[in-house]
Each structure stands twice: as C-alpha cells, then as structure tokens.
MIFIFI-400641 format. One record per residue (C-alpha): residue in three letters; x negated, y negated, z negated. Coordinates in steps of 0.02 Angstrom, whole numbers, padded with zeros to 5 digits, always signed. Example, Ala and Ser with C-alpha at 12.3 -4.5 7.8 and 13.67 -1.06 7.14 Angstrom:
2
ALA-00615+00225-00390
SER-00684+00053-00357
This chain:
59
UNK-01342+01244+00750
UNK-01200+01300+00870
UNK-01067+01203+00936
UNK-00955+01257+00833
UNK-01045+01229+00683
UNK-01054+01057+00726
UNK-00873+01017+00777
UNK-00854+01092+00590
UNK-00974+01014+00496
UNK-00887+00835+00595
UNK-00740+00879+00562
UNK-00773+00903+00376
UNK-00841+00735+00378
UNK-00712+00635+00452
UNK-00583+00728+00308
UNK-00685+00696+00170
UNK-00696+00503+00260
UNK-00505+00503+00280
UNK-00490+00567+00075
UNK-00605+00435+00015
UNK-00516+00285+00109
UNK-00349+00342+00043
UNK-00403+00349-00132
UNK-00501+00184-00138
UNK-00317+00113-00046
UNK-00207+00184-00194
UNK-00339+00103-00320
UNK-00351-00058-00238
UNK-00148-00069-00233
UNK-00052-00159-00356
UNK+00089-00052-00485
UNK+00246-00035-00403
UNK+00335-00184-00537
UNK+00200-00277-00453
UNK+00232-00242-00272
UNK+00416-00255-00302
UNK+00418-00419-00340
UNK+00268-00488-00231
UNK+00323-00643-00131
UNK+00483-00651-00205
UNK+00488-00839-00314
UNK+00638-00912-00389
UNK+00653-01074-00309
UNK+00798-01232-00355
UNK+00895-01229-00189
UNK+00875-01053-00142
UNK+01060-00986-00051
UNK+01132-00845-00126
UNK+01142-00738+00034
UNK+00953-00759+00065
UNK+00889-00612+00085
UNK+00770-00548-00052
UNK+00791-00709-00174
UNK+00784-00697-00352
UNK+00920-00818-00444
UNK+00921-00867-00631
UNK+01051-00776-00744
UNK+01073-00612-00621
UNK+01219-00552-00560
C-alpha cells in the first residue's frame, strides 16, 4: 500500500468515527421540551427577576 493509500484509508476511518459519535450523541440526547426545561424547578421563594425561573400562573 502507498502512502497515500494509507492517509486515505485513515482518513476514511476517522470520518466514519466522527459520523458514528455524532449519531450515538443525537440518540443519547433528550427531545428539545425536555432539554428546555432541564434544571429549571418551580420553587416557593423563587424572585421574579431570577433568571431562568419558572413561576405558577405565567405571565
């Protein structure tokens, strides 16, 4: 095999590598409703100008 056919057949590998790990991410996330709302909990005293916090009733 040349040395180019090598740095091809690598290269080939590592994409295929890259592909596979970004697929088996996007499967392993959770739905975008989910993610949304991920760490955000209503709590009693939360302030209404803290950032990111849910209240009762909306606005």
């Amino acid at each position: 095999m040349s040395v180019v056919a090598i740095l091809l057949h690598l290269s080939r590998a590592i994409i295929h590598a890259h592909n596979n790990a970004k697929v088996r991410n996007l499967m392993d996330a959770p739905p975008p409703e989910i993610r949304r709302d991920m760490g955000r909990q209503v709590s009693p005293g939360a302030s209404e100008k803290e950032p990111g916090a849910i209240h009762p009733g909306g606005r």
